[in-house]
N, C-alpha and C positions, 0 to 999 in steps of 0.2 A: 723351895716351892717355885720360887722364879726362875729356877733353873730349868722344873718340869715344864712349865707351861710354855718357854721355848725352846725346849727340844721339840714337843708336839704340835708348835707352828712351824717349826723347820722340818719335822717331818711329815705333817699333810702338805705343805706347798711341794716336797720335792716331788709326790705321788702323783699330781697333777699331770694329768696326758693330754690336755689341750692347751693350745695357746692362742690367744684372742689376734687373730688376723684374717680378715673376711675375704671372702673369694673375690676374682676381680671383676667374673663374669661368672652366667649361669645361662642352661640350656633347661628349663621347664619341661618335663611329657617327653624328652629324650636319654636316653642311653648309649655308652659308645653297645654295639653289634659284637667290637671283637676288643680284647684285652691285651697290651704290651705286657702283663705281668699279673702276677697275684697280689689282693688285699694286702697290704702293709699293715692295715689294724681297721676291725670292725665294729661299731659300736651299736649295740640293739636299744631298741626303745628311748629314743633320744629325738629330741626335736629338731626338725629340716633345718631353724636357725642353729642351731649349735652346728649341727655339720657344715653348715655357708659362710658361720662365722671365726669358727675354732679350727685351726689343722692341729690333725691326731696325730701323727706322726714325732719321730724324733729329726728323720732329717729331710730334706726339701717336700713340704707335699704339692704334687703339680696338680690332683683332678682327687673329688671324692663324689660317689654315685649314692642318693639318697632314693630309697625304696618306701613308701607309705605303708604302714602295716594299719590296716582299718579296723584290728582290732581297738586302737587306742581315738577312733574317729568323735566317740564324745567326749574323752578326757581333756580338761584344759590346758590351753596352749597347744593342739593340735596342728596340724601334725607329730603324729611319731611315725619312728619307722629304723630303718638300719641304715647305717652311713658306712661304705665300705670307703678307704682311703687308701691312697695310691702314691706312689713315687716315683713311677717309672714315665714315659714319656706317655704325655697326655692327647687321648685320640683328636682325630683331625674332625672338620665339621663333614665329609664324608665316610666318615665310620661310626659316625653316630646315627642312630635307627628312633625313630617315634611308636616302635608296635606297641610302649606301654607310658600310658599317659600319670603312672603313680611314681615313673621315677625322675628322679631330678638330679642332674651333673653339676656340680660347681666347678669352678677353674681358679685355677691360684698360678698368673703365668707375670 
């Protein structure tokens, strides 16, 4: 019996696709304009903290772009939205664009 009950903590921890390390900076109401690369991993319906706080990735992540879906604007803990994550080189503050004020860039540099 003690056997099963830690196989099945060793196997939900290794499932785990975040790891608690917060961005160092953020850009509020901005978006990079142009992309060095494609999403690495995107997570839908998840809270702006989870995406500022957690990187989803398995190896370096430099920048993840958080999108508000307003569907979820009364549900508690608000914001949700999609958190796309990146690992490629993370844009400059001149390739970043403000035409939408629901999304929000973190930075992990």
């Amino acid at each position: 019996m003690h056997c099963n009950i830690l196989l099945t903590i060793l196997t939900a921890s290794s499932l785990a696709a975040a790891t608690l390390s917060p961005a160092t900076s953020n850009t509020q109401g901005k978006c990079p304009a142009t992309y060095n690369c494609s999403a690495t991993k995107v997570s839908k319906a998840i809270q702006a903290a989870e995406c500022s706080h957690n990187t989803r990735t398995s190896t370096t992540q430099t920048f993840a772009v958080f999108v508000t879906d307003h569907q979820y604007d009364e549900s508690h803990g608000a914001p949700y939205g999609t958190c796309s994550a990146y690992t490629c080189t993370a844009p400059t503050t001149a390739q970043m664009t403000d035409v939408d004020a629901d999304c929000w860039t973190f930075f992990w540099r």
